[in-house]
N, C-alpha and C positions, 0 to 999 in steps of 0.2 A: 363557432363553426370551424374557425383554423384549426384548430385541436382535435377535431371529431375527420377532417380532412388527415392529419399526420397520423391519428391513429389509425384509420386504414391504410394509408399508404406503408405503417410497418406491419403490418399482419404478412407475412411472407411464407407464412407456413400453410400452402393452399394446395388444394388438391385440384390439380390438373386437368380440365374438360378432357374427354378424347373426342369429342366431335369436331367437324372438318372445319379448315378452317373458314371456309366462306360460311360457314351457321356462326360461328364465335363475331365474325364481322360482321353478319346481322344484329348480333345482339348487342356486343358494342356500339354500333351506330344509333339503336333506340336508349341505351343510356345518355349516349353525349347529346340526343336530337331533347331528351326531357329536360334537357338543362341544368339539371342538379351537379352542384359541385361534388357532393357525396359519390352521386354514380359514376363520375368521371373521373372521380379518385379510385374508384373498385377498379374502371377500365384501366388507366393507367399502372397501377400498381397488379395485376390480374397478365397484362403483357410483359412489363418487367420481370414480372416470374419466369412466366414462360418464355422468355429470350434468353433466361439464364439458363433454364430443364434444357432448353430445346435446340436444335442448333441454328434456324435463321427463322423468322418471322417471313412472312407475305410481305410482298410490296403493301397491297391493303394495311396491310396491321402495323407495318411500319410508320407507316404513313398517318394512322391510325393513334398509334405512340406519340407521334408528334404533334398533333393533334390535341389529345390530351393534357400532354406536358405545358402542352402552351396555352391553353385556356386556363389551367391550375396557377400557374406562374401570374398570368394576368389578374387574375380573381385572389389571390393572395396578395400579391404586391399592395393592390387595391385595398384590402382589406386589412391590413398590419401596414402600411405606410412603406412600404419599402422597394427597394430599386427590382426591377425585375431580373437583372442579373447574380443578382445577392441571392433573389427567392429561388430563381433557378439552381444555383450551388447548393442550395437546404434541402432541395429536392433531389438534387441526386445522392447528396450526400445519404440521407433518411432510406431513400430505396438502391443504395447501393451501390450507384452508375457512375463507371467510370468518366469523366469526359470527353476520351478518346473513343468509346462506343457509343455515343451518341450522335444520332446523323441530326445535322443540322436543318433545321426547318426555319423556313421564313418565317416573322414577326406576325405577320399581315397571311398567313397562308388560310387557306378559303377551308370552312368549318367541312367536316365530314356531310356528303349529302349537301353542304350548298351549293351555289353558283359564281362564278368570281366575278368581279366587277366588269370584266371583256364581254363575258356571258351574256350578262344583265343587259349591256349595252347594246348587243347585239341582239336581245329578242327585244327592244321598245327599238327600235331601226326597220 
């Protein structure tokens, strides 16, 4: 499955939705919500394209971006036995990312479409 995850994340030769961006974070959001490491590698490696075409990403897709990166990371690590910070450098390395343009997302940051822990607490109160 790690193998079928890197080979899409080098496919980089993609042809560019032009639809807006709030339709691309619809569609984003039902890949990451299926679960599949597969889709979440399309979405991750589908944004890093287009932040290198394009000149800025949405907060959403930003945000979106990190999202991905870091479910990927966690799900590989786990899966190949390895430090998450090692998996993260493979990762940028394979899709091209500098580590100076990469915004930094918390470990623990709340899935696309979840609730974060403050949340939770405050609708059983």
């Amino acid at each position: 499955m790690v193998v079928r995850i890197y080979k899409i994340l080098r496919e980089q030769d993609l042809r560019i939705d032009t639809q807006t961006w709030n339709r691309r974070y619809r569609e984003y959001t039902e890949k990451i919500k299926t679960g599949s490491v597969l889709e979440i590698a399309e979405v991750l490696r589908d944004l890093c394209v287009l932040k290198r075409k394009k000149k800025d990403l949405s907060f959403g897709e930003r945000k979106m971006l990190d999202t991905a990166r870091n479910l990927l990371v966690k799900e590989i690590a786990i899966a190949k036995g390895m430090k998450e910070p090692d998996v993260l450098a493979d990762l940028d390395r394979v899709l091209g990312e500098p580590k100076a343009s990469r915004t930094r997302a918390k470990p623990d940051a709340t899935p696309v479409g979840g609730a974060s822990p403050s949340q939770v607490k405050a609708k059983k109160g």
